[in-house]
C-alpha positions as a Python dict, from the first residue, in 0.01 Angstrom:
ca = {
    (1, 'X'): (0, 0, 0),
    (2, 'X'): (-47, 58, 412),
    (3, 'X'): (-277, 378, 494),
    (4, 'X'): (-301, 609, 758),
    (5, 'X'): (-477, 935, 791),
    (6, 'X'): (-266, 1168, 587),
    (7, 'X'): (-258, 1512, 651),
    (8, 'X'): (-361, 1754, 381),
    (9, 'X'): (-484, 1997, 681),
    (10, 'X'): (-260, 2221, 877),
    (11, 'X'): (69, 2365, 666),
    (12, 'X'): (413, 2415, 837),
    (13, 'X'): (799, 2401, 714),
    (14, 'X'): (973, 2048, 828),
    (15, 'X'): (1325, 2156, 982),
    (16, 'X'): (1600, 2081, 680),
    (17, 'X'): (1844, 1904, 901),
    (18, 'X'): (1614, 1635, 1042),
    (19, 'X'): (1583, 1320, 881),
    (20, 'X'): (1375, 1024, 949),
    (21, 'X'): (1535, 672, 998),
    (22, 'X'): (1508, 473, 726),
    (23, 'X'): (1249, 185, 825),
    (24, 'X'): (1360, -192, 804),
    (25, 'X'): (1253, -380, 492),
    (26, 'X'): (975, -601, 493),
    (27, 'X'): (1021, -934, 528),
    (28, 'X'): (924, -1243, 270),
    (29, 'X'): (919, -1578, 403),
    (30, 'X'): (643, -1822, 485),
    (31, 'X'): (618, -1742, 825),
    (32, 'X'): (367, -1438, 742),
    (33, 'X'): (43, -1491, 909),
    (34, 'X'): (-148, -1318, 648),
    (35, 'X'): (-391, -1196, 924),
    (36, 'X'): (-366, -797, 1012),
    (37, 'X'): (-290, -698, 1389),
    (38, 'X'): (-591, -670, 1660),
    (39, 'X'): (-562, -344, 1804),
    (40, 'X'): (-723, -308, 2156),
    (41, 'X'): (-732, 107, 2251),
    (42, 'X'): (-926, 272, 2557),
    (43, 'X'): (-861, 616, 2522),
    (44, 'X'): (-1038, 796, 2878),
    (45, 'X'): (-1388, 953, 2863),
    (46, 'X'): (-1238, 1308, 2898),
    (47, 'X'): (-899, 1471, 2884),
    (48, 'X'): (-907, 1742, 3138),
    (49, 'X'): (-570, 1964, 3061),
    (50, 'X'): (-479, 2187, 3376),
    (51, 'X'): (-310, 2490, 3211),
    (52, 'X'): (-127, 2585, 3532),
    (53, 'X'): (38, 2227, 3537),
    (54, 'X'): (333, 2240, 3285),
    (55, 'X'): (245, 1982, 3038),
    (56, 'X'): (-38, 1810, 3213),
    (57, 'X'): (-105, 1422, 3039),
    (58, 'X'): (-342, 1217, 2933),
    (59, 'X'): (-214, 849, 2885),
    (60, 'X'): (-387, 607, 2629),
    (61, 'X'): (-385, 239, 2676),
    (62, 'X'): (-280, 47, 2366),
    (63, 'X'): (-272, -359, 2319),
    (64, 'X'): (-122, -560, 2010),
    (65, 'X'): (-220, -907, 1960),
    (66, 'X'): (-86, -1059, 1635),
    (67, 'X'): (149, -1364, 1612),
    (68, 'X'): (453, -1169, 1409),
    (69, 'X'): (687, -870, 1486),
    (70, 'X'): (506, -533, 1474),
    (71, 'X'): (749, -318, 1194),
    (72, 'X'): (657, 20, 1275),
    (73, 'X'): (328, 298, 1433),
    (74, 'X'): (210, 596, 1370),
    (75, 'X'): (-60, 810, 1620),
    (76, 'X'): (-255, 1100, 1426),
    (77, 'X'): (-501, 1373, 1615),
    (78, 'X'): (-639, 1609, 1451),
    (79, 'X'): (-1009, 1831, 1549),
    (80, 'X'): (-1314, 1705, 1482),
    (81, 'X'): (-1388, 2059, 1234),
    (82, 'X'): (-1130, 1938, 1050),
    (83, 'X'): (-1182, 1553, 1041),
    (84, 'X'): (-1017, 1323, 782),
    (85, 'X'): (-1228, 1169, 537),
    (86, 'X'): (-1155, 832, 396),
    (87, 'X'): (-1020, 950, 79),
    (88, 'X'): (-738, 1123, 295),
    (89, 'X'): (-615, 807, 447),
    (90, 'X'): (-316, 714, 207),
    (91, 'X'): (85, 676, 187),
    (92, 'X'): (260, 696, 473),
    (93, 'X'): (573, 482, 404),
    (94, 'X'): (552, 702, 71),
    (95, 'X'): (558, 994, 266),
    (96, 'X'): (809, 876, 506),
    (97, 'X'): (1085, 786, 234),
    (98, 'X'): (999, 1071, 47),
    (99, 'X'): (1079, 1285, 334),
    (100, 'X'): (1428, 1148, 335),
    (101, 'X'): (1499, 1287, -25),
    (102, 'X'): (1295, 1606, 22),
    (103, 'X'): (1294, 1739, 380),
    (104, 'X'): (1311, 2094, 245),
    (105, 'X'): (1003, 2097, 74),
    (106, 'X'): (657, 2219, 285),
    (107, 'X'): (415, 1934, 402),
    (108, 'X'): (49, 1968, 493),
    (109, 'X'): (30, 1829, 844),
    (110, 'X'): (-209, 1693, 1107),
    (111, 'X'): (-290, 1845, 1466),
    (112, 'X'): (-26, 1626, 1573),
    (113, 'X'): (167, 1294, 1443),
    (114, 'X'): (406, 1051, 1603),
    (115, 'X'): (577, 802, 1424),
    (116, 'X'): (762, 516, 1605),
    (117, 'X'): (926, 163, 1532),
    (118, 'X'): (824, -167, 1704),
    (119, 'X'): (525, -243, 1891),
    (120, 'X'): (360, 80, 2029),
    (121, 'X'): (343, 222, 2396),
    (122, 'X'): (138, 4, 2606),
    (123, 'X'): (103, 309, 2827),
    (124, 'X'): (74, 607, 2579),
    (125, 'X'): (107, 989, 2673),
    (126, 'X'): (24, 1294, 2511),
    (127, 'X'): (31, 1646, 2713),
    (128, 'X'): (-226, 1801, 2477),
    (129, 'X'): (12, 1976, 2261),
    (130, 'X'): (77, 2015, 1858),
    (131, 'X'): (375, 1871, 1645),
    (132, 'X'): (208, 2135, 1377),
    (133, 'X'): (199, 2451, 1516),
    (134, 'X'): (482, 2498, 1755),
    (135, 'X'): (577, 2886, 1875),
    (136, 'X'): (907, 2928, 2050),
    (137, 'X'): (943, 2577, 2106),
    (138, 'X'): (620, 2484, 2264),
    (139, 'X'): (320, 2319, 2059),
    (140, 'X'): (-42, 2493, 2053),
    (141, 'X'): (-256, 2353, 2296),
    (142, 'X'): (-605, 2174, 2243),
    (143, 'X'): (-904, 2352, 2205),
    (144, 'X'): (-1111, 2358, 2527),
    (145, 'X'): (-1454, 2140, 2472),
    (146, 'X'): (-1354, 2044, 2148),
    (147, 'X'): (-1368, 1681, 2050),
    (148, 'X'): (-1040, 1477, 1820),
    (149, 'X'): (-1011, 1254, 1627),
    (150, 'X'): (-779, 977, 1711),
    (151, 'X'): (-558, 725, 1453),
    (152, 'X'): (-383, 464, 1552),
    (153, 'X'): (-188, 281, 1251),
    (154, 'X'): (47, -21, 1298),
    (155, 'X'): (194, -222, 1037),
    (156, 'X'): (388, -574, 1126),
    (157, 'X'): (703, -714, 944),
    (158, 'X'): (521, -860, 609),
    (159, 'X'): (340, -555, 575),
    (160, 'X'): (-26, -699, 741),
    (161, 'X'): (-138, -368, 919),
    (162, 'X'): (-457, -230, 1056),
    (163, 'X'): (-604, 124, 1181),
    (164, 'X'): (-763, 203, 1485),
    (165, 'X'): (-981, 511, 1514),
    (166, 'X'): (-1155, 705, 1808),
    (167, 'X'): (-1206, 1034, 1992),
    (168, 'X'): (-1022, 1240, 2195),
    (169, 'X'): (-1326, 1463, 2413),
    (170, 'X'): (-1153, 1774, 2581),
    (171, 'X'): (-1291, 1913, 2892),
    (172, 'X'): (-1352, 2310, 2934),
    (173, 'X'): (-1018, 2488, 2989),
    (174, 'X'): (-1050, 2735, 3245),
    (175, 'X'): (-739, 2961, 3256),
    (176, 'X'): (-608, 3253, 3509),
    (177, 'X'): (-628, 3575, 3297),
    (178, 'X'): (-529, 3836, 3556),
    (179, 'X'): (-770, 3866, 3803),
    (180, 'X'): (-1010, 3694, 3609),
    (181, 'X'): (-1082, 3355, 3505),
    (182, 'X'): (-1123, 3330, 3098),
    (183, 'X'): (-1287, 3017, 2928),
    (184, 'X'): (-1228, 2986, 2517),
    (185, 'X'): (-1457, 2785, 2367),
    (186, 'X'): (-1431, 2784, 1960),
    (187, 'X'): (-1610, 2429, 1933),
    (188, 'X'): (-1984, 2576, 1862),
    (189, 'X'): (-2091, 2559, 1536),
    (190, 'X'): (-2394, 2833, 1467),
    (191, 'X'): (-2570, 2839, 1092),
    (192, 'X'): (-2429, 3038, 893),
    (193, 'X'): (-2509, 3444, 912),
    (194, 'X'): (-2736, 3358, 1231),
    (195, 'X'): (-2730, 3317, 1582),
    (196, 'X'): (-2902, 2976, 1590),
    (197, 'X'): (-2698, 2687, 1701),
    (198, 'X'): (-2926, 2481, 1840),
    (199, 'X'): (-3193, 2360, 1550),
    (200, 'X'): (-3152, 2184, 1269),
    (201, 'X'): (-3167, 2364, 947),
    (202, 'X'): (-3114, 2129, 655),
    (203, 'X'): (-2780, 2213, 425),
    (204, 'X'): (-2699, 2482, 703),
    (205, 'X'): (-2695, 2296, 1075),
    (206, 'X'): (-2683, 1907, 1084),
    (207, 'X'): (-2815, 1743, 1407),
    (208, 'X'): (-2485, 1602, 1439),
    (209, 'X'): (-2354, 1958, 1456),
    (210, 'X'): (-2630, 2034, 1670),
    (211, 'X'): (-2597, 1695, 1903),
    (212, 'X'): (-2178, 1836, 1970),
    (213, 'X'): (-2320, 2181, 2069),
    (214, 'X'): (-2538, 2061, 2296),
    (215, 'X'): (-2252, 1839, 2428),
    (216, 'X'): (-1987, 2203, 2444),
    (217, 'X'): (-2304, 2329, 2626),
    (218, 'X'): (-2312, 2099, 2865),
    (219, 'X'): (-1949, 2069, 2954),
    (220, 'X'): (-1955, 2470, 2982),
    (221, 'X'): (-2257, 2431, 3230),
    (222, 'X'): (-2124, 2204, 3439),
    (223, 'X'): (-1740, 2422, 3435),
    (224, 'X'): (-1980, 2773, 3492),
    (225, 'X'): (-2125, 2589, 3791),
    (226, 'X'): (-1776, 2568, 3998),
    (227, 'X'): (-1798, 2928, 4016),
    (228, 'X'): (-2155, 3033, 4161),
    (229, 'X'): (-2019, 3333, 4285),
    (230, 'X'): (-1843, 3491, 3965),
    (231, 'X'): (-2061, 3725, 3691),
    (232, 'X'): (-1999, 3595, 3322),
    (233, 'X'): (-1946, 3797, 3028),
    (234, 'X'): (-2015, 3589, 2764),
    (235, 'X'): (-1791, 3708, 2434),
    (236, 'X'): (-1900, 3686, 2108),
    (237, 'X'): (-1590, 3646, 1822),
    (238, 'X'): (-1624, 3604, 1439),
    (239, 'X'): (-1425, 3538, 1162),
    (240, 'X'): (-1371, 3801, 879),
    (241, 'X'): (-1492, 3745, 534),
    (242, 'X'): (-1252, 4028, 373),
    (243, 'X'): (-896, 4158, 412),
    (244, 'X'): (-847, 4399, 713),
    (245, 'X'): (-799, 4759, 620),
    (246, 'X'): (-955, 4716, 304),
    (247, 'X'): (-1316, 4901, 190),
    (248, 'X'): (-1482, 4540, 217),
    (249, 'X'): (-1338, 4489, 564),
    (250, 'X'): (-1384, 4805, 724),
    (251, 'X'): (-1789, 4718, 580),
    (252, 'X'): (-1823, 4410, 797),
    (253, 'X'): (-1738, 4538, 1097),
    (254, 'X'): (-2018, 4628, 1243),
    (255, 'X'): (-2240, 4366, 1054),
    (256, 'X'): (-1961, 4096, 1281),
    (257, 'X'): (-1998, 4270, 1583),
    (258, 'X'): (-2365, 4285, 1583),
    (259, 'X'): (-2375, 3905, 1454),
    (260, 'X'): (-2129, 3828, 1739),
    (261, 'X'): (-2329, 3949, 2019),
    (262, 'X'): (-2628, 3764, 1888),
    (263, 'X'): (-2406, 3459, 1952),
    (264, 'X'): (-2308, 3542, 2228),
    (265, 'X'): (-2673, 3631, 2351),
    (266, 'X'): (-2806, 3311, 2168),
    (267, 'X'): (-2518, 3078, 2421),
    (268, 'X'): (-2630, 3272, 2743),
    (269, 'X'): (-3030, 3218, 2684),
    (270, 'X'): (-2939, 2816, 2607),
    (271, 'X'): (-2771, 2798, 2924),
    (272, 'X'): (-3063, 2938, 3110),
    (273, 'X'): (-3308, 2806, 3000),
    (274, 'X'): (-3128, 2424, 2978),
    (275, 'X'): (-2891, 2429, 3277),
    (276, 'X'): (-3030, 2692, 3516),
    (277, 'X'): (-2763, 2957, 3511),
    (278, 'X'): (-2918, 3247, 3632),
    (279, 'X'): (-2932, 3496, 3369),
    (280, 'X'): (-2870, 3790, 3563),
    (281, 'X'): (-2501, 3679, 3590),
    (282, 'X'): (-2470, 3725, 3244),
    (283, 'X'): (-2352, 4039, 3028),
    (284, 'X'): (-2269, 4031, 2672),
    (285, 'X'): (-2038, 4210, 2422),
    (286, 'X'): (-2010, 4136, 2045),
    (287, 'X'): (-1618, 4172, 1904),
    (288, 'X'): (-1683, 4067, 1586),
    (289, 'X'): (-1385, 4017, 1403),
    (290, 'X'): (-1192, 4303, 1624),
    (291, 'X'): (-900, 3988, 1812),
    (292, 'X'): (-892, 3700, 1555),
    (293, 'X'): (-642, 3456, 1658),
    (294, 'X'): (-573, 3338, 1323),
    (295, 'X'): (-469, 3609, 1063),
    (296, 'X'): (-705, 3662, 765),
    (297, 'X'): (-399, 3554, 545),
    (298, 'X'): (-290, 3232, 784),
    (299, 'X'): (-443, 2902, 656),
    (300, 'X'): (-802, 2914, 606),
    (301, 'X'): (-886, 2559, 769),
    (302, 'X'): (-760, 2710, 1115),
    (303, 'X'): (-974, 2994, 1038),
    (304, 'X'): (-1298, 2778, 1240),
    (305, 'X'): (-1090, 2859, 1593),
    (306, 'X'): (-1192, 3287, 1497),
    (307, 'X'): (-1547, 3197, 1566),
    (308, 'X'): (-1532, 3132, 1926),
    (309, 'X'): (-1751, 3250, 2239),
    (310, 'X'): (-1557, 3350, 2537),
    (311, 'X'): (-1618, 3369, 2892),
    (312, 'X'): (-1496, 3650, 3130),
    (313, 'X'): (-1541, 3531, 3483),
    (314, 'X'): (-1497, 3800, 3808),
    (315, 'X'): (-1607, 3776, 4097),
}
């Protein structure tokens, strides 16, 4: 059975009338090599989106070397917070001829997925954009300073096939809000309840989690430092634990807010003290839960993009 990273992750209705080709049947004869495919990938360092360029690309350089036909690929991204494990990686050619019979019925799917037949792209490119969550025709863009994960599955004529797996590191997105300039940055993970991202606390802040905020940190420093002349409020955003306009909800609000701001206050000392922002450009509000960009009833695992930190820059 050929795997690929199957997406349990991010839920959206398949259109009804669409239908995927059936693949060619796998061949039997004695020419199979019995060897899988080599797959040679160099994916660059950083993807560095321009949100005032309409569907600004990265490309992704992909080499084949095996001695039979290539059947059929598949590319898979999905964010880091919501990485695949290995027990996730299963049936895709299930999943694929099951589709045919049952387009109408609701599949869990990745960040985004492209399926083709033959040998891959040797030139691949991506503007950024989801096959998942599409609004009015246009896919939700990636998170700015938030890492991917990459999956690269190809499968030859005999059924040999092999997996190739990397990361996909987004640079800071700095976007025209007005007459401001507004950078959204949901990739820092802080312990729960607490302001700390930056220490390891076993069972509540891994150093791996700390190691990526350090690297967000960095990336934000170095984007903060193209604008010397701009003050920075730094946002603080959280992610409600109970239903809006309900007694539990209207509780939290101003335990959020409060925990916000500490965030946000927490971010602004780090990149003082670590990267030589002057602090007197910074100001700090906490909005707790107040402009959640997923809905407390949407899907929980996109719930991680609430608890953000924003930055407000005006000169």
């Amino acid at each position: 059975m050929r795997k690929v990273l199957l997406p349990i992750i991010v839920i959206c209705l398949f259109m009804a009338c669409v239908s995927t080709p059936p693949l060619p049947p796998l061949v039997d004869d004695d020419k199979n090599p019995g060897t899988n495919p080599e797959l040679v990938v160099k994916i660059p360092d950083l993807f560095s989106p321009d949100p005032e360029i309409v569907d600004d690309t990265m490309k992704v350089s992909i080499q084949v070397k095996h001695p039979a036909p290539i059947r059929d690929w598949d590319i898979v991204i999905q964010a880091q917070r919501q990485r695949l494990t290995p027990e996730q990686l299963a049936q895709i050619q299930e999943r694929r001829e099951a589709r045919q019979g049952t387009s109408q019925q609701r599949e869990r799917r990745p960040f985004f997925e492209q399926s083709g037949t033959g040998t891959p792209p040797a030139e691949w490119i991506w503007n950024g954009r989801s096959t998942s969550r599409v609004s009015h025709g246009v896919g939700e863009m990636v998170q700015s300073a938030t890492a991917y994960q990459f999956a690269l599955y190809v499968n030859d004529i005999y059924g040999n096939h092999s997996t190739y797996e990397g990361t996909i590191e987004v640079d800071v997105i700095v976007r025209k809000d007005g007459n401001k300039l507004r950078i959204v940055v949901p990739a820092i993970t802080f312990e729960g309840s607490s302001s700390n991202f930056s220490q390891v606390v076993e069972n509540r802040l891994s150093e791996a989690e700390v190691n990526s905020n350090r690297r967000v940190l960095r990336l934000i420093a170095s984007a903060l430092g193209k604008y010397p002349d701009y003050k920075i409020t730094i946002e603080g955003h959280a992610n409600p634990l109970h239903a809006p306009n309900t007694t539990a909800g209207r509780n939290e609000v101003s335990t959020l807010r409060s925990l916000s701001e500490q965030r946000a206050r927490a971010v602004g000392k780090y990149l003082s003290e670590n990267h030589e922002i002057a602090a007197s450009r910074f100001n700090y509000i906490g909005v707790g839960a107040d402009h959640v960009v997923v809905a407390f009833n949407e899907d929980d695992e996109e719930k991680w993009k609430n608890r953000r930190v924003e930055f407000i820059l005006v000169r």
